[in-house]
Each structure stands twice: as C-alpha cells, then as structure tokens.
C-alpha positions as CSV (number, residue, x, y, z in Angstrom):
1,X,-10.3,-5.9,-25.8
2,X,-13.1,-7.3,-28.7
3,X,-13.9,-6.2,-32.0
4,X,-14.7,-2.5,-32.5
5,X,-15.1,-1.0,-35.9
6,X,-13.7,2.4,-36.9
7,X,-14.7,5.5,-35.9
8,X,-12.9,8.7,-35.7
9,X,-12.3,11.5,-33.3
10,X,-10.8,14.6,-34.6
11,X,-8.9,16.9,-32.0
12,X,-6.7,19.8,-33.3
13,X,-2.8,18.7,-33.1
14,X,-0.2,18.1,-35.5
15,X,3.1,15.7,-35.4
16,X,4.2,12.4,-37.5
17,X,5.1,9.5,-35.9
18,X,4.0,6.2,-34.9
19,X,4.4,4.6,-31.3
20,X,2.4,1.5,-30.0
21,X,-0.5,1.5,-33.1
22,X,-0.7,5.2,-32.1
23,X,-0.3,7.7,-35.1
24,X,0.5,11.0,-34.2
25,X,0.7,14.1,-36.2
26,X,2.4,17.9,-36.4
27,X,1.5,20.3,-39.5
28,X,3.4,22.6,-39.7
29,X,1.1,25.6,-39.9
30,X,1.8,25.6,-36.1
31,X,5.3,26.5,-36.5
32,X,4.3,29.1,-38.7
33,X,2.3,31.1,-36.7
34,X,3.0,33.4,-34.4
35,X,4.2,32.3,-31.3
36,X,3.6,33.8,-27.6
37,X,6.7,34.7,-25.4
38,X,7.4,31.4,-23.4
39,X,8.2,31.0,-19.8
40,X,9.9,28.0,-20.2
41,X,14.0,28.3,-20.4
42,X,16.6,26.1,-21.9
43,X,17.5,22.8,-20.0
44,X,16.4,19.5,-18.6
45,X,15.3,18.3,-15.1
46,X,13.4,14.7,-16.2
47,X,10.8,15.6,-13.6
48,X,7.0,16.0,-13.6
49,X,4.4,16.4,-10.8
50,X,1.2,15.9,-10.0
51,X,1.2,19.4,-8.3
52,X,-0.1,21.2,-11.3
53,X,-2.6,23.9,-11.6
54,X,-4.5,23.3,-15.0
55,X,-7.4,25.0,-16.7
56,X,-9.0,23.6,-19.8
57,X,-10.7,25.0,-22.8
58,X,-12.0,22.4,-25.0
59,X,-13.7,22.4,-28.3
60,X,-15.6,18.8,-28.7
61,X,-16.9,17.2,-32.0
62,X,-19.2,14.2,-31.2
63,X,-20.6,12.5,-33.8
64,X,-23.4,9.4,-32.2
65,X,-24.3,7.9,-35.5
66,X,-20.3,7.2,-36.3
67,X,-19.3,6.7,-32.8
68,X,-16.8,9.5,-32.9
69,X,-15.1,12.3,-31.7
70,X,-12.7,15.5,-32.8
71,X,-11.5,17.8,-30.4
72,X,-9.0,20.8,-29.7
73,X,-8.0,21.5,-26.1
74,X,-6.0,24.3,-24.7
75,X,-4.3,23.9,-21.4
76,X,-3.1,26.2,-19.3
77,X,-0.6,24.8,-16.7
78,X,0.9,26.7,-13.9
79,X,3.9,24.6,-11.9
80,X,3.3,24.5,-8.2
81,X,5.0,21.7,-7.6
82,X,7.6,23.6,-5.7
83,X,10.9,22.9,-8.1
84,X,11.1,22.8,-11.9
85,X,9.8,20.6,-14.6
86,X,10.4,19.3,-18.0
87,X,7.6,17.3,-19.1
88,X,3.9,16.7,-18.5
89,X,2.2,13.2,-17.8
90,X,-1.6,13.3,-19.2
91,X,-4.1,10.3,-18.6
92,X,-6.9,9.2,-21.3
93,X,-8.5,6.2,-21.8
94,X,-8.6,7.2,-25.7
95,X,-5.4,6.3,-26.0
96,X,-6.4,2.6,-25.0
97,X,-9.6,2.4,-26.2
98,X,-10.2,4.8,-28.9
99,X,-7.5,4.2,-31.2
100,X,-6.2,7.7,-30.2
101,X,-4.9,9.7,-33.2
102,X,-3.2,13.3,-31.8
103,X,-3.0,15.7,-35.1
104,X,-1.3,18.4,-33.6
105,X,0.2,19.4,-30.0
106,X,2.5,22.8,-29.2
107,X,3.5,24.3,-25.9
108,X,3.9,28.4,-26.2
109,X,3.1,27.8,-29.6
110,X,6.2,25.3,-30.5
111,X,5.4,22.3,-31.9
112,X,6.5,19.5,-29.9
113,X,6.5,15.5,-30.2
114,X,4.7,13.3,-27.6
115,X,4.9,10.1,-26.9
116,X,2.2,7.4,-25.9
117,X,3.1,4.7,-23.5
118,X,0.1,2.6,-22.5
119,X,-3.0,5.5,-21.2
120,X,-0.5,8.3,-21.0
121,X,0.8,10.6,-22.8
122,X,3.9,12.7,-22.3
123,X,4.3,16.2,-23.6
124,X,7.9,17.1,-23.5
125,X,7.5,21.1,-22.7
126,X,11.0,21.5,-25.0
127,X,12.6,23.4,-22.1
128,X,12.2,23.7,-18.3
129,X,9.6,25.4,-16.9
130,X,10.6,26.8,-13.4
131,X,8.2,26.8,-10.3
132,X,5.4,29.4,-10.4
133,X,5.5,30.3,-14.2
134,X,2.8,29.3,-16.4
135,X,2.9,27.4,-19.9
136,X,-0.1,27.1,-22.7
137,X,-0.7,23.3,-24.6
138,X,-2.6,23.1,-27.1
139,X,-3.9,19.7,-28.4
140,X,-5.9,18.8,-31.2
141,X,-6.9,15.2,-31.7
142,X,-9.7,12.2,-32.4
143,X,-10.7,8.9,-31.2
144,X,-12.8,6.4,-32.3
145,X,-15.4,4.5,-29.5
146,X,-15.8,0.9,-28.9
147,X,-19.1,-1.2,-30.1
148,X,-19.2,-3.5,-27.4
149,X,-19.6,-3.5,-23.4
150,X,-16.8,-6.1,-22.8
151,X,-14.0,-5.7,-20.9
152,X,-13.2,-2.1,-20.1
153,X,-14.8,-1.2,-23.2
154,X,-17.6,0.2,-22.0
155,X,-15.6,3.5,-20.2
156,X,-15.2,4.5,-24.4
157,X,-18.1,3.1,-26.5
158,X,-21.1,3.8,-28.4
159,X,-23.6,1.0,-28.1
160,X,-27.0,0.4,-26.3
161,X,-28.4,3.5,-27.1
162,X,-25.6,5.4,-25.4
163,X,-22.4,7.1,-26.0
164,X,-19.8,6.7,-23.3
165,X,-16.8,8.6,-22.6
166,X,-14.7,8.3,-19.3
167,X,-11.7,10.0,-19.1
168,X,-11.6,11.3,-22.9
169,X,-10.1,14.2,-22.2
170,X,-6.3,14.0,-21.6
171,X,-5.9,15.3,-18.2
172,X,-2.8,15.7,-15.6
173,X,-2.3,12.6,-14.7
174,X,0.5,10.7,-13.7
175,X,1.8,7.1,-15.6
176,X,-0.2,4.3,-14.4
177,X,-0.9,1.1,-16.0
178,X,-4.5,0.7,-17.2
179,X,-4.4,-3.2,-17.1
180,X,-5.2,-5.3,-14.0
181,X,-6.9,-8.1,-12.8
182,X,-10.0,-6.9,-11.4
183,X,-12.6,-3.4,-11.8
184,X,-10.4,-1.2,-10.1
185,X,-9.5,2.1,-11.6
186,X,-6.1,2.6,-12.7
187,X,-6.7,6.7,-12.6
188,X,-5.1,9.2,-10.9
189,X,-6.2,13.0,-11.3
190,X,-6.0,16.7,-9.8
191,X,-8.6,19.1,-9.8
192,X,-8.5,21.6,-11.8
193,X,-10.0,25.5,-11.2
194,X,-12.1,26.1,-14.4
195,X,-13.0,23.7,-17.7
196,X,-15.2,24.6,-20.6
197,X,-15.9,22.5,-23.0
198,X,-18.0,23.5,-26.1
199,X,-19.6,19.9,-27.6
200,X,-21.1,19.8,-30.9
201,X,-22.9,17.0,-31.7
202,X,-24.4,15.6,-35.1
203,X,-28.0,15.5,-34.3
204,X,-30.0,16.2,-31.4
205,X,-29.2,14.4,-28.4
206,X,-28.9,14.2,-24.3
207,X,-25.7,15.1,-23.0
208,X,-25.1,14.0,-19.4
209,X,-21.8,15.7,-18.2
210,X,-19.5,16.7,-15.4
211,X,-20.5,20.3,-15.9
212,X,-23.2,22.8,-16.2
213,X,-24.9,24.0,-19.2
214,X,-24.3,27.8,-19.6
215,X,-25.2,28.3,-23.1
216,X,-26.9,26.3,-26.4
217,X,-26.8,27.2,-30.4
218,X,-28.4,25.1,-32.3
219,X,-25.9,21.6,-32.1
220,X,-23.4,23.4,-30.3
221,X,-23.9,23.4,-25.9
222,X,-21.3,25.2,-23.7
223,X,-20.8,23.2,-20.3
224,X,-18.2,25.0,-17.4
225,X,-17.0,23.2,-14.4
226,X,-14.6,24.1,-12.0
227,X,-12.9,21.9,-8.8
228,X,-13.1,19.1,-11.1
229,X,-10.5,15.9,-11.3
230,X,-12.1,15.3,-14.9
231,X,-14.9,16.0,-17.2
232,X,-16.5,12.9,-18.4
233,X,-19.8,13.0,-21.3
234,X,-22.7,10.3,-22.1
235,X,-24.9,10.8,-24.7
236,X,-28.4,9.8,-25.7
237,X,-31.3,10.8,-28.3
238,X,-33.2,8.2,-26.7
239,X,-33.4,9.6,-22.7
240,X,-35.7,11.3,-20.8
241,X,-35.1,13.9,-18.5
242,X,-36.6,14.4,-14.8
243,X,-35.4,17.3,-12.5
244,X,-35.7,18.2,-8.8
245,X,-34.1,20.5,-6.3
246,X,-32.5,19.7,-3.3
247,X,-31.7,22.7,-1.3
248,X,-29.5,25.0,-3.6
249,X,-28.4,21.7,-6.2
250,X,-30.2,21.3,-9.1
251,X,-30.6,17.1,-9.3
252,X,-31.4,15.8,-12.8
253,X,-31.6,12.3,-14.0
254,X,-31.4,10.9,-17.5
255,X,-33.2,7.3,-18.4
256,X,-34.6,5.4,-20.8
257,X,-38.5,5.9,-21.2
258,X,-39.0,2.2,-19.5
259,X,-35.9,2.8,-17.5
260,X,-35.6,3.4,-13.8
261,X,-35.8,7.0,-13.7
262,X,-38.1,7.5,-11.7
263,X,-36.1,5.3,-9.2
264,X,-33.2,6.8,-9.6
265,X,-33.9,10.1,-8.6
266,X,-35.8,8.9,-5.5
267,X,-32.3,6.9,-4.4
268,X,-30.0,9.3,-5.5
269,X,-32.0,12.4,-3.7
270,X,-32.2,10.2,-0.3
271,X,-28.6,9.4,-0.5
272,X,-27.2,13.4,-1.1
273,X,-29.4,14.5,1.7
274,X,-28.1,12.0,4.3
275,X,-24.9,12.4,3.1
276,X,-24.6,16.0,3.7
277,X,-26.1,15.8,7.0
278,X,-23.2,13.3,8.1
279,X,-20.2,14.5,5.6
280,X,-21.4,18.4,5.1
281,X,-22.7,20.2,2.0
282,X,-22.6,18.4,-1.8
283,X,-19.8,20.0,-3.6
284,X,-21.1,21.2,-7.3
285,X,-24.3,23.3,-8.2
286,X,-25.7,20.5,-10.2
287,X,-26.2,16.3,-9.9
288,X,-26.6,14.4,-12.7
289,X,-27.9,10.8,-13.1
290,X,-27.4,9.1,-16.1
291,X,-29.2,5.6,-17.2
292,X,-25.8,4.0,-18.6
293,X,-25.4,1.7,-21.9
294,X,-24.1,-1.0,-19.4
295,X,-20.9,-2.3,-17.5
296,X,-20.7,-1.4,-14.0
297,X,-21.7,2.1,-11.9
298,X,-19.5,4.8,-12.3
299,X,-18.4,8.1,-10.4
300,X,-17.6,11.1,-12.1
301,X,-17.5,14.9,-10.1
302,X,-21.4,15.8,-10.4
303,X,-22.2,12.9,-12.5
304,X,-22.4,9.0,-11.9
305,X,-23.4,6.6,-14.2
306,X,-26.0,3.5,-13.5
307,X,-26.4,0.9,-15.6
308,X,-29.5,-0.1,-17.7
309,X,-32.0,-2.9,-17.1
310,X,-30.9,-3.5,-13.3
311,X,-33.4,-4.9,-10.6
312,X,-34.6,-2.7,-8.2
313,X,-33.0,-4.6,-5.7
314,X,-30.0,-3.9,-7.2
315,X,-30.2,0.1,-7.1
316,X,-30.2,1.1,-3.7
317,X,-26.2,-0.1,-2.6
318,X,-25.2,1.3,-5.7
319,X,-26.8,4.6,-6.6
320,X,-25.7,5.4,-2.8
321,X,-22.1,3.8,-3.5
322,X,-21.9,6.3,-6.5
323,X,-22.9,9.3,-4.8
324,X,-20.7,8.7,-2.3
325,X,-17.9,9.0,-4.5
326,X,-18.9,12.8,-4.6
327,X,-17.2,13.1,-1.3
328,X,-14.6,10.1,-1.5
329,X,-12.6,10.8,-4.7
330,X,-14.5,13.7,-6.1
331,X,-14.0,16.1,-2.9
332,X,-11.0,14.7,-1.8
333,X,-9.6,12.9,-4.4
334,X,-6.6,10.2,-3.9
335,X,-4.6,7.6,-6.3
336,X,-7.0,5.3,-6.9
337,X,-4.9,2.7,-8.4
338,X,-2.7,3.0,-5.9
339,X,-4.5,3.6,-2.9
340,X,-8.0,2.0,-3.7
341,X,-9.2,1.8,0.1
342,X,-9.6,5.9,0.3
343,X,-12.1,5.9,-1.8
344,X,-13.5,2.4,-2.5
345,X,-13.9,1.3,1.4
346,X,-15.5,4.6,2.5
347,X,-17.9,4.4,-0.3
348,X,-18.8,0.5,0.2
349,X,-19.1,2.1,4.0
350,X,-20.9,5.0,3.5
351,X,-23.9,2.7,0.8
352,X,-24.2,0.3,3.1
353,X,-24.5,2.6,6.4
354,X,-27.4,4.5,4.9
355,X,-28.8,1.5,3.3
356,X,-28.7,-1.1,5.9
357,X,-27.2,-3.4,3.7
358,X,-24.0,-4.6,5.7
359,X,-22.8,-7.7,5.5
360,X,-20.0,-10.4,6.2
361,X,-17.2,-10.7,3.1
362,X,-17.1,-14.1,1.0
363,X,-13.4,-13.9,0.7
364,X,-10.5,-15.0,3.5
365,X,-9.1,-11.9,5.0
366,X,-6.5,-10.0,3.3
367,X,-5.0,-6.7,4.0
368,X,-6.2,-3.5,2.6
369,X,-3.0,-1.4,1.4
370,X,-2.5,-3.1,-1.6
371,X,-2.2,-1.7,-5.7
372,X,-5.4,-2.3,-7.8
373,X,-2.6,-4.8,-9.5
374,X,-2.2,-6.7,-6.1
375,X,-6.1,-8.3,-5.9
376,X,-7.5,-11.2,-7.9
377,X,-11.0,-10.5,-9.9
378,X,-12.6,-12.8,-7.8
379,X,-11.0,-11.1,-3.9
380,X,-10.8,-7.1,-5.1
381,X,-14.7,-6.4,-4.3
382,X,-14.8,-8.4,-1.4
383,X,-11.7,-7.6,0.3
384,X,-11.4,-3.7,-0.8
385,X,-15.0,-2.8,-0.8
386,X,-16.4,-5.3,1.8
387,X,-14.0,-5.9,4.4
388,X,-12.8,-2.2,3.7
389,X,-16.0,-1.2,4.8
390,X,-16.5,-3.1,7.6
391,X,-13.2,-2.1,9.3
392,X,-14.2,1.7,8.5
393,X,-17.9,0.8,10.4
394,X,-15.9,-0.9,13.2
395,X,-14.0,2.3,13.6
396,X,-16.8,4.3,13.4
397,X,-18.1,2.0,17.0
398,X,-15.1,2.4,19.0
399,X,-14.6,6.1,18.6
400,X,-18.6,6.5,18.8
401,X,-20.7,8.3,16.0
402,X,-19.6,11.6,16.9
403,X,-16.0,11.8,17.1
404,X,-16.0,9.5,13.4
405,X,-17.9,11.8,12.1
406,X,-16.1,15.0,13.3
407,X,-12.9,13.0,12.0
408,X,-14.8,11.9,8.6
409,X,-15.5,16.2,8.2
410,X,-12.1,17.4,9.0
411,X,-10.4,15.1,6.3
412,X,-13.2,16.4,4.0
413,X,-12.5,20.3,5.1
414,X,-8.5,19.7,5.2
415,X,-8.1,18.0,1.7
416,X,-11.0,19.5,0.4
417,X,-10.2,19.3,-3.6
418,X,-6.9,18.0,-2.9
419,X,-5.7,14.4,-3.0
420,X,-5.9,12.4,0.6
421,X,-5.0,8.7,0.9
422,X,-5.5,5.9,3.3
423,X,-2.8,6.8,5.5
424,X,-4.3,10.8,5.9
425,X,-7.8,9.2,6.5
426,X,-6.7,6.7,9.1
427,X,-4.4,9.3,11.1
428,X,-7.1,11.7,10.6
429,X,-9.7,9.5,12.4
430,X,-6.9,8.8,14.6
431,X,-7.0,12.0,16.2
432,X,-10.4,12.3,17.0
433,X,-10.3,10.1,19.3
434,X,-8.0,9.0,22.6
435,X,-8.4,5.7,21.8
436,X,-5.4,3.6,19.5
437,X,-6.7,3.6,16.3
438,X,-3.7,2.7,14.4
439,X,-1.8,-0.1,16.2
440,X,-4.6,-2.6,16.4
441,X,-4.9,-1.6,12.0
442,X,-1.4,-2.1,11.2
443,X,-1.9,-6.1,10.5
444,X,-4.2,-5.0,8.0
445,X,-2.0,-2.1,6.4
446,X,1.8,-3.5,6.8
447,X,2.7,-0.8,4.1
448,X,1.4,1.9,5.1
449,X,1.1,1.8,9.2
C-alpha cells in the first residue's frame, strides 16, 4: 500500500483489543453513565441486513497540517429488514487505509467489543434487536491519512495540496473485500434519511463535501445531508471557489488557482442539464466540484472528485461520467462490487452519449455479470465500462429513444434512493418495450439472465 507516516484521527469510543494491526479501545466511563432503556432483548440470530434505516450525527476533528482525523458518531438504526438482528456490518476505508484506532463504541449505552475484518467492522448489538425497534451506536474514533497517491491510497490521504477522505465515516455496509485486481469499488451502501456532521478543522481551509453548509463558527462548519449512501470530505487552503445556479441547484466548483475551474464548471453544468432532461430532475439542492490531489475521478452523492493537472481533452468523458453517477449509484444505488454494470455501464453510456465520444472496446468480449474480483486490470474498464456501454446504447436503438428513456425514468422513479442492480435495470428496460430484450442478452449475463 506504500509508505505513509503517522497521523492520527481521534473519534470518541472506548474498548481494548487488538485484531489485524487494529487497536481498539473501551473506557470505562461508558459503563458508568447512565444508560437509555434498550430495545434490544436477550438472544442471538447471527443475522444482519442491509435493510437498515440509519441517521448519523457526527462530530469531525480534521487536522491538514498532520493529516488527521478525530471523530465521535452517533447512529441511530431502526431494523426494517423485516426479521430480527444481532449485529451490524459498517464499511470504512479507514480501517484499510488509515490505520483505524476505535476508542470507544456502545449500543444503548453498553459498551460493546467490535471486531475489524479487512474494511468492516462488526458491532455486535449484545442482544437482538427485533424488526421495527430502534437502537442508538455511538462511536468515537481516529485515523491517520496516507502521503502518497499510489494504489488506493489516494481514497484516504493528505498530499498534493488536498485532503482526501472517501468513505471515512463507518457506514451500513455489508462485508466486502476491499482488494481486487482492477479500480473497481468494492462498496456497498444504503441511503440514509438525515446526516450532520460538525467538522472542525485546524486552520482555515475549503471543505468540499456531500452535504450542505447550514452553519459556520469560527473553525467549526455544520454540513446536513439527507438521501445519502455516504458523506465523503476534501479539503484545501489552497482552492478557489466559483458558483453558479442551475435551476433550483446551487453548482459550486473547487480548483486550484491555475487549475481547470473554470472548465469544470462549464462541463459539469452542460452535463446536469442534459441529464435531467433525459433522466428527470438532479437529486440534492447543491453540486459540488472538487479539483482532486490525484488518482482517478470519483462519485460521491452531490459531490465528484476530478483530478488535478488533466488535459482538457481529458475532461469532458469524465466530468460527465461523474455526474452521471448522481443518477446511477447515488439515486439508485446498487452493490457495486458485486454488480459493477448498474452503475459503471450506464455511466460509461450516459458520458459518452452526451459527449459523442463512443467508441469500439480494445479488449476481446467478455460477459458483463461478473464481481469487481472477476476482471483483470487491464479488461475491467474495457469490458465493464466500454462494452457495458455499448450494449446499453444498442438497447437504447432497438427499443427507439423514447421507450429507453421512459424505461431509464421508471427504474430511476421505482428505486429511487433504494438499491437496483443489473438484473432490475435490464427487466425494467425490458418492459418498455414489445421487443425481446433479455434473450438475445443472456450470452452476455449467464448469471444473472
């Protein structure tokens, strides 16, 4: 993963115990205190789901010139999975990346051990908690970013000029290996109703982030989101900011002073227009556009990362690739490790319909239901995003523009903040049209069709 040096990230949680590098720890002033009465009853199911209602309350410590952070969260996590469960399955990339150190965790107040295996951690709840009822976790830890761009280090680092951090927050999630052999994203989220997350930082600074800014003292900023599948933060005391309105959304794009701003916000403003005349209107009040340290372009609800120092050549695929991950992951969200076509395909589709920019894939055809794990570094882009978006475009000329796109809207509108996949999309476009869609696909989705 390369050399990083220490930095630390302080979130509130206490326990002892060491797992994987990991050290965990529990005071015991959590005990002490006075504890709420607890849905949860006595008894063991060794279930979870990713049918979870969670809100999340977040205090944030971000210090730039250490490249670290401290924070206390506070979930609250209502079961509507439809049956009971006994544990809870939370994704971050800290806990790969950042040298993840959780100080103190309860549930109703108990103190409770978790354990880290790989990017996710499991909170036993200490009891079952039946359908419908409602529990409270509260989490306090820190993490420590990366120095370099190399590998996946630059989804947690602070170098360039910019601090990064994807999936910090430890989310509902469900375990999923973070390593594989290409750039896909081994994540898997649910959207959540409400987060607000109060960041303090240690000097002045741009904060780019998945929410909206409702309040500011001094260091401390208050950001609220809500219909979110995470909340992910870059940072910058070296940005500029430029604004503009289209229709009701506030657009607003962070850069460099010799950066591509100013092309930024032209691309990304042409691409949410087009895209809501085709797919309906943008989901969140505000769009932000943030001039990255490096790696590659990055979707995040209301926010999308571009890296620094491209050609302009190089901008208009992907700023329209991003923003179409607004709609394909961030509307309707799927398993993207899983299920890398829902998302990936129709945004390779969607950048290159609106840019013009199709073209013929440079690896042997392959078929498109496969794991993130299942495609070579070399094939993933080219058979996923590529030949993923040219069977969605072929699609899209047999049924004729509009029955695609009344099939495109109604998967939108049906799973709208929910999680679709390929199969839903497919069958969805399916019945839009009296045409076969799916026999004549199944060679290219054996495991799904």
């Amino acid at each position: 993963m390369g050399l990083f040096r220490s930095r630390v990230v302080r979130v509130a949680l206490t326990v002892i115990l060491v797992s994987g590098g990991l050290t965990f720890e529990v005071g015991p002033g959590a005990a002490a205190a006075a504890r709420p009465a607890s849905a949860i009853v006595p008894g063991a199911v060794d279930r979870t789901s990713l049918d979870l209602t969670a809100s999340y309350d977040v205090q944030l410590k971000l210090s730039y010139g250490r490249g670290t952070i401290s924070a206390a969260s506070t979930m609250t996590v209502t079961n509507a999975s439809g049956g009971p469960i006994d544990r809870l399955e939370l994704n971050t990339v800290a806990a790969r990346l950042g040298r993840l150190r959780i100080r103190s965790l309860t549930v109703d107040g108990s103190p409770v051990t978790p354990s880290v295996k790989d990017q996710t951690i499991r909170v036993p709840l200490g009891g079952i908690l039946p359908d419908g009822a409602t529990t409270t976790v509260r989490m306090a830890f820190t993490a420590t970013t990366r120095r370099t761009l190399t590998g996946s280090n630059w989804l947690f680092t602070r170098t360039n000029g910019v601090i990064q951090l994807y999936r910090w927050l430890p989310w509902i999630s469900r375990a999923t290996p973070f390593d594989r052999p290409n750039h896909g994203d081994p994540f898997v989220t649910v959207s959540s109703p409400s987060v607000r997350v109060r960041i303090t930082t240690d000097r002045t600074i741009r904060l780019a982030t998945s929410g909206r800014r409702i309040a500011t003292n001094g260091l401390t900023s208050t950001w609220v989101a809500s219909k979110v599948r995470d909340f992910n933060v870059a940072a910058s005391p070296a940005w500029t900011a430029r604004t503009r309105r289209v229709g009701s959304t506030l657009v607003r794009v962070y850069a460099f002073p010799a950066g591509n701003g100013a092309a930024l916000m032209t691309l990304a403003v042409r691409a949410l227009r087009r895209y809501q005349t085709l797919m309906g209107a943008y989901p969140y009040p505000t769009f932000v556009v943030a001039e990255s340290a490096g790696g590659s372009g990055l979707e995040s609800p209301g926010l999308i990362w571009i890296p620094r120092g491209l050609a302009y050549n190089r901008l208009p695929w992907l700023v329209s690739h991003e923003v179409a991950h607004q709609w394909f992951y961030s509307l309707v969200g799927n398993d993207q490790a899983r299920q890398p076509f829902a998302d990936e395909a129709m945004a390779d589709f969607l950048a290159r319909y609106i840019t013009g920019t199709g073209r013929a894939s440079r690896c042997a055809t392959a078929t498109l239901d496969r794991t993130i794990y299942g495609y070579s570094a070399g094939c993933y882009f080219e058979v996923v995003y590529v030949q993923g978006g040219r069977v969605l475009d072929h699609l899209r000329r047999r049924m004729g523009g509009t029955a695609f796109w009344a099939g495109i809207r109604d998967y939108l509108a049906t799973n709208r903040f929910g999680l679709g996949g390929t199969k839903l999309l497919l069958e969805t476009l399916d019945a839009h049209t009296p045409l076969d869609l799916i026999g004549p696909l199944r060679p290219r989705f054996p495991r799904i069709l």
